[in-house]
PAPAKE-352957 format. One record per residue (C-alpha): chain; residue number from 1; y, z, x negated. Coordinates in steps of 0.02 Angstrom, whole numbers. Layout:
   dogu   lumfi       yy       zz       xx
      A     NUM        Y        Z        X
...
//
This chain:
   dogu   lumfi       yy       zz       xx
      A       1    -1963     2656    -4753
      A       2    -2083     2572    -4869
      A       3    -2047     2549    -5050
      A       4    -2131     2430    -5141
      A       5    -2217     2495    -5306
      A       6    -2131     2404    -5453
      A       7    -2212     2238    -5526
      A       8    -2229     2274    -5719
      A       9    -2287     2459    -5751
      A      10    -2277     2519    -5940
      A      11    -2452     2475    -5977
      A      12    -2440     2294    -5936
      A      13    -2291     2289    -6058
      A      14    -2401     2369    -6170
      A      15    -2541     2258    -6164
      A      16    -2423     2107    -6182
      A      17    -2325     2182    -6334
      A      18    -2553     2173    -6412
      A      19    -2588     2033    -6353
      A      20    -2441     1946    -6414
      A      21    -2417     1871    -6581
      A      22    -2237     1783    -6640
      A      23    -2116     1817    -6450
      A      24    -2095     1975    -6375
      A      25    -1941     1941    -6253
      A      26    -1963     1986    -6050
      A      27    -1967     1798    -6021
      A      28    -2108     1769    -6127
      A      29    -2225     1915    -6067
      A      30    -2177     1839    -5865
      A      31    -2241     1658    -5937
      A      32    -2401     1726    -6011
      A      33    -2442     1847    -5845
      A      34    -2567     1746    -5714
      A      35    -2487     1630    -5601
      A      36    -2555     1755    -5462
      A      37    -2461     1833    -5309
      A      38    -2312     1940    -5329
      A      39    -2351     1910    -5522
      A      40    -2173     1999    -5615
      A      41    -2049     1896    -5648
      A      42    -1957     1918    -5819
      A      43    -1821     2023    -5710
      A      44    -1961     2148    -5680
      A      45    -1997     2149    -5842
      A      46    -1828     2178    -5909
      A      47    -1818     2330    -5736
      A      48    -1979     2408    -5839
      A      49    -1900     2417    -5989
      A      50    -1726     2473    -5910
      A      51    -1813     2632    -5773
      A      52    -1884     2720    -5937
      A      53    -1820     2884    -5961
      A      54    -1711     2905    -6118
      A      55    -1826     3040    -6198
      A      56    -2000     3034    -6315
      A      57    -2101     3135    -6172
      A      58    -2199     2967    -6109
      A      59    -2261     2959    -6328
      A      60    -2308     3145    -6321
      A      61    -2379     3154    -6150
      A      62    -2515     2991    -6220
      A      63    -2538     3061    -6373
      A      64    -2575     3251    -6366
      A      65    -2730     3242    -6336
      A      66    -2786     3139    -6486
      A      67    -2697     3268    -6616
      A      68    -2726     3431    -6689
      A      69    -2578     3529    -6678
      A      70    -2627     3682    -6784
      A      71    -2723     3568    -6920
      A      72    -2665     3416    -7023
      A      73    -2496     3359    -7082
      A      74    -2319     3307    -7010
      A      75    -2249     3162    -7113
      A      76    -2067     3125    -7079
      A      77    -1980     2930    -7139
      A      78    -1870     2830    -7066
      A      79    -1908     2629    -7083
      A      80    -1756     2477    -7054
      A      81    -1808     2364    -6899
      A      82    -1744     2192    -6972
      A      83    -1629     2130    -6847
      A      84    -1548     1969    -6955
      A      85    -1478     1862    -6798
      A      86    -1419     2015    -6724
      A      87    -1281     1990    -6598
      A      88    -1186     2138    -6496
      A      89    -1370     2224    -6480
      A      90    -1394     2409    -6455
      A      91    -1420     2542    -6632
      A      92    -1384     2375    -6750
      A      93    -1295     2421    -6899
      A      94    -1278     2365    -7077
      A      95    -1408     2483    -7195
      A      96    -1488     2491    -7361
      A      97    -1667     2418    -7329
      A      98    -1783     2472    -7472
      A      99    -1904     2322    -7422
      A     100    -1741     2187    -7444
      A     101    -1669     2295    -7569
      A     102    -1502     2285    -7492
      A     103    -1402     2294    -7356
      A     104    -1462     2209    -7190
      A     105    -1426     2202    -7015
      A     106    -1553     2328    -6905
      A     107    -1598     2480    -6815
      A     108    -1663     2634    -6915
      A     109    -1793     2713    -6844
      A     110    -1852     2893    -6902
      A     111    -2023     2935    -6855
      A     112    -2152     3094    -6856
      A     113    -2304     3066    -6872
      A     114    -2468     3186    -6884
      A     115    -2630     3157    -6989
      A     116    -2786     3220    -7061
      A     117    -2781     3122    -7208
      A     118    -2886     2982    -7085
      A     119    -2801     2949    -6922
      A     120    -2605     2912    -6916
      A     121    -2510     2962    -6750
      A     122    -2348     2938    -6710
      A     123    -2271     3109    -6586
      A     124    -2096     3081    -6592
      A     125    -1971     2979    -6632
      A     126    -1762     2949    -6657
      A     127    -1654     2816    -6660
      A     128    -1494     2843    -6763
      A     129    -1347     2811    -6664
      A     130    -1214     2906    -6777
      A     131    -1075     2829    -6691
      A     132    -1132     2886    -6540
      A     133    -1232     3054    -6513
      A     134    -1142     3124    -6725
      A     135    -1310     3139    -6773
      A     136    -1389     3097    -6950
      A     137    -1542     3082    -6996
      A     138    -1557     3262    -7069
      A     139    -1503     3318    -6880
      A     140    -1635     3223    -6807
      A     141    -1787     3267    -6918
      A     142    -1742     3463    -6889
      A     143    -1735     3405    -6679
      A     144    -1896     3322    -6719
      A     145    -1973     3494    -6817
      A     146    -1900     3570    -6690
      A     147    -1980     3485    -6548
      A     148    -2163     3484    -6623
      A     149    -2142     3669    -6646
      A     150    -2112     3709    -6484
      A     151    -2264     3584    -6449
      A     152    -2374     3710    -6545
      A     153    -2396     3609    -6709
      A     154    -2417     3731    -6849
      A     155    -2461     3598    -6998
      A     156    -2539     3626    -7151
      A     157    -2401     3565    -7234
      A     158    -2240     3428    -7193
      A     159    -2210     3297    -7306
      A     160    -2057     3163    -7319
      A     161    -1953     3097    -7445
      A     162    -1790     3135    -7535
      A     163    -1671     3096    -7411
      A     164    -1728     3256    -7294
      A     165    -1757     3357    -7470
      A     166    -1585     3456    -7438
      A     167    -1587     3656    -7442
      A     168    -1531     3666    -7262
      A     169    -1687     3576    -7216
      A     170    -1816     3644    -7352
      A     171    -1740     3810    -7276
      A     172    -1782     3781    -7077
      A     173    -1954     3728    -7154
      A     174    -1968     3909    -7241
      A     175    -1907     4002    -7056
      A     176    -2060     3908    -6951
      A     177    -2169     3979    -7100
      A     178    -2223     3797    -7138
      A     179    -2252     3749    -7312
      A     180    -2174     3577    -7372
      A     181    -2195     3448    -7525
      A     182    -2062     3343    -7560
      A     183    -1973     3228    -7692
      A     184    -1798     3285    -7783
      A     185    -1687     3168    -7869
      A     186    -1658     3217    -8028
      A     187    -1488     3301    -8048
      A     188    -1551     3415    -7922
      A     189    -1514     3594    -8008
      A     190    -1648     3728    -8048
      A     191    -1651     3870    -8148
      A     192    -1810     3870    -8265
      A     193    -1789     4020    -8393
      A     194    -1669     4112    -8294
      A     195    -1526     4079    -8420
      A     196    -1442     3958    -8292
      A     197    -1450     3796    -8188
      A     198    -1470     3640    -8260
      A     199    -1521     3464    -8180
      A     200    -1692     3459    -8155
      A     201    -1723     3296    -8254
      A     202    -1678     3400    -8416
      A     203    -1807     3505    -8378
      A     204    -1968     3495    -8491
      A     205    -2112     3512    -8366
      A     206    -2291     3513    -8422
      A     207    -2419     3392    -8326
      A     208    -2492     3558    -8212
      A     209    -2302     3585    -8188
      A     210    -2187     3704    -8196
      A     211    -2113     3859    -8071
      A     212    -1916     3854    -8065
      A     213    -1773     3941    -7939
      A     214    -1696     3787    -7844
      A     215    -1518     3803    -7807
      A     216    -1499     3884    -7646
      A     217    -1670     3915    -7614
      A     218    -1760     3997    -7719
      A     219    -1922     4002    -7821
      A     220    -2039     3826    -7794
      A     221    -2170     3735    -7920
      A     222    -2094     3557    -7977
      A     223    -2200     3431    -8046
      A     224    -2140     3265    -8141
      A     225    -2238     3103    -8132
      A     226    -2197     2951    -8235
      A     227    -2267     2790    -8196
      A     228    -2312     2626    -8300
      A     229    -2175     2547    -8262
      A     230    -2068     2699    -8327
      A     231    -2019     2755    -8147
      A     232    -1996     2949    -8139
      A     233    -2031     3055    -7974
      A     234    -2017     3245    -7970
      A     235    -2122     3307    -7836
      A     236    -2045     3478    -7778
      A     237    -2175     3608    -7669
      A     238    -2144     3817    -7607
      A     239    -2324     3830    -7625
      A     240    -2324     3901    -7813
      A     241    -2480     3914    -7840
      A     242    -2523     3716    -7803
      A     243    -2622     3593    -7944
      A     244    -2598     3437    -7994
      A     245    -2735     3362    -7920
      A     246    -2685     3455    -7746
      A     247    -2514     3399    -7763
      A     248    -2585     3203    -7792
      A     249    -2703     3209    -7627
      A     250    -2532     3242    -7533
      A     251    -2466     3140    -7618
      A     252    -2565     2993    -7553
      A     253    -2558     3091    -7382
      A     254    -2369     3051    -7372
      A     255    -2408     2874    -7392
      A     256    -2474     2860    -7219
      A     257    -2305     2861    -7128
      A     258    -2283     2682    -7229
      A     259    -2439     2618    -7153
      A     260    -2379     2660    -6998
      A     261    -2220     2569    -7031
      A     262    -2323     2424    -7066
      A     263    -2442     2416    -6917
      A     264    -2287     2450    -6792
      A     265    -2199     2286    -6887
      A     266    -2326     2157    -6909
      A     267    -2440     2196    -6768
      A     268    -2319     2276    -6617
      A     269    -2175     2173    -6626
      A     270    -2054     2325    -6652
      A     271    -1913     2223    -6721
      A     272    -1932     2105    -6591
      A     273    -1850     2142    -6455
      A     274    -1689     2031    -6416
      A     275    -1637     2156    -6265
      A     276    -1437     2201    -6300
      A     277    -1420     2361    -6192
      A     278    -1502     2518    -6276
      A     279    -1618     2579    -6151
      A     280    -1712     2428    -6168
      A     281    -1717     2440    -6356
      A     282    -1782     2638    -6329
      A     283    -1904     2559    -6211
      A     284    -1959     2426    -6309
      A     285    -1998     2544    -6460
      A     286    -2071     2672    -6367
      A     287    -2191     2545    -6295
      A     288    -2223     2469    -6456
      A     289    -2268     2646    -6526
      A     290    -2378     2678    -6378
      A     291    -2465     2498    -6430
      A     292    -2490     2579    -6607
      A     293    -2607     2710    -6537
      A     294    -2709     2603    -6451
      A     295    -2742     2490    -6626
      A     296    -2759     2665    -6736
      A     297    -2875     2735    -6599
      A     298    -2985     2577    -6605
      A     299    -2974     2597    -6791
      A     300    -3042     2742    -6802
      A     301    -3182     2732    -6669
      A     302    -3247     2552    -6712
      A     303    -3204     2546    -6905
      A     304    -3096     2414    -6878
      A     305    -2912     2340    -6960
      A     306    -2785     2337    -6837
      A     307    -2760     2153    -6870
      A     308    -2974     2136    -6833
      A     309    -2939     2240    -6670
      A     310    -2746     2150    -6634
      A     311    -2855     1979    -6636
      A     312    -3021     2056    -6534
      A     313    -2880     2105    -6399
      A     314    -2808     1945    -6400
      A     315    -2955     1853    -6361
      A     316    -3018     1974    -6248
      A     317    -2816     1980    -6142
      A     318    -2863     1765    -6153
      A     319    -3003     1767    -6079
      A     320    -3001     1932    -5925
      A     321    -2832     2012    -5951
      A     322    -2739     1838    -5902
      A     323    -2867     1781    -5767
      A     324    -2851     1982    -5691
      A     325    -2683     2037    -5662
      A     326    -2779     2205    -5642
      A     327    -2896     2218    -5793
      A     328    -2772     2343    -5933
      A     329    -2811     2370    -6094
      A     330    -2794     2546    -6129
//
């Protein structure tokens, strides 16, 4: 019995999700294909999205080969897709967005990413779905560390935020013999002079900082940085022996998942899928991901903003991609 091979493969969704610019529905990508032969229809679109297995194996299996597992850094963050007309769609749930600076309707994402201080690649990913799989986000960046270990990463160091700063984390960092830097909120405890803990915003620190026992985990090197503006951060590493001006280059390391964040947003409509059922919002991410590497790949090669290379695609999807249902652009 013959099968027919399906109409809309992942890389055509792919190549619609660059080459498109304000709507990223099923519909749309079937009006923009060729009017060609046994062109997909927006149900084979939608099928695409819908036949995609539930895990992050497609991400990996592109991206390995563009990473250096036992060099570079693992940045973990999770980002709020903006979902503000939201109705009875998959992962949506009221959250504290730090870019609205309140609470919003959307989907957080959690993301790791590698770099070497240049390139920025998203290997993994996790939707939270609490009310569903009683997972936080703590659970799913140790699945995620988890996951990239048994990958064969072995990274200079892992850097994220405060959120994923508890011991029980810092801890499973320590086991993989990892090192980590890290922000603390301030009434985190430490014990600087060994006469007791105290909250670590009481704590004088000098500017090369300062070697204290954390609650719970023991000896790291804290550093405090106070901005302009007035804002404080402590910056918390197990690596005693780190500097300052060590401690700053991660520093701006770290800030690479939030470019990320950015380039999925603005230039791989991420937050744009109106799909309700949740495979097709997995899909839909995943793909939009996938599109990510292709801009940061081009990037890097051509020397090139992923807006100059979202716009070269564009033109080039205008003028072959639409008139060759054939012609990819991976």
């Amino acid at each position: 019995m013959n099968i027919n091979p399906p109409r809309c493969s992942d890389i055509i969704y792919i190549d619609f999700l660059i080459a498109a610019s304000n709507v990223f529905s099923c519909t749309e990508a079937a009006r923009c294909y060729p009017n060609v032969a046994n062109a997909p229809s927006h149900d084979a679109f939608t099928r695409c999205l819908q036949r995609q297995p539930p895990d992050t194996e497609a991400l990996w299996e592109e991206v390995k080969n563009h990473v250096k597992p036992d060099k570079g850094f693992l940045i973990v963050d999770d980002s709020t897709l903006d979902k503000p007309y939201a109705e009875e769609i998959a992962f949506v749930r009221r959250m504290w967005s730090g870019k609205h600076h309140r609470t919003v309707k959307g989907i957080s994402l959690v993301t790791l990413v590698w770099t070497d201080g240049t390139t920025v690649i998203p290997v993994d990913f996790r939707i939270y779905n609490i009310d569903e799989d009683d997972k936080t986000k703590n659970d799913h960046f140790l699945d995620m560390l988890d996951k990239a270990e048994e990958r064969g990463f072995n990274p200079e160091f892992v850097l994220f935020d405060t959120w994923y700063a508890s011991v029980k984390n810092l801890k499973a960092i320590r086991k993989k013999e990892w090192h980590f830097i890290t922000r603390l909120k301030g009434n985190r405890l430490v014990n600087p002079d060994n006469k007791g803990n105290v909250p670590l915003e009481t704590v004088e620190i000098p500017p090369k900082g300062l070697v204290v026992h954390l609650k719970a985990y023991g000896f790291v090197k804290v550093f405090r940085i106070v901005s302009k503006d007035g804002d404080t951060q402590h910056w918390v590493t197990d690596v005693q022996e780190m500097d300052e001006s060590k401690r700053e280059d991660l520093a701006k390391k770290s800030w690479k998942i939030e470019e990320y964040h950015r380039g999925i947003k603005q230039f791989c409509g991420v937050e744009k899928c109106q799909a309700r059922k949740e495979e097709s919002q997995r899909a839909h991410i995943m793909f939009s991901l996938r599109a990510f590497l292709r801009l940061e790949l081009q990037r890097v090669k051509n020397g090139i903003s992923w807006f100059e290379s979202a716009m070269k695609i564009r033109r080039v999807a205008v003028t072959e991609y639409l008139n060759n249902p054939l012609y990819t652009l991976n």
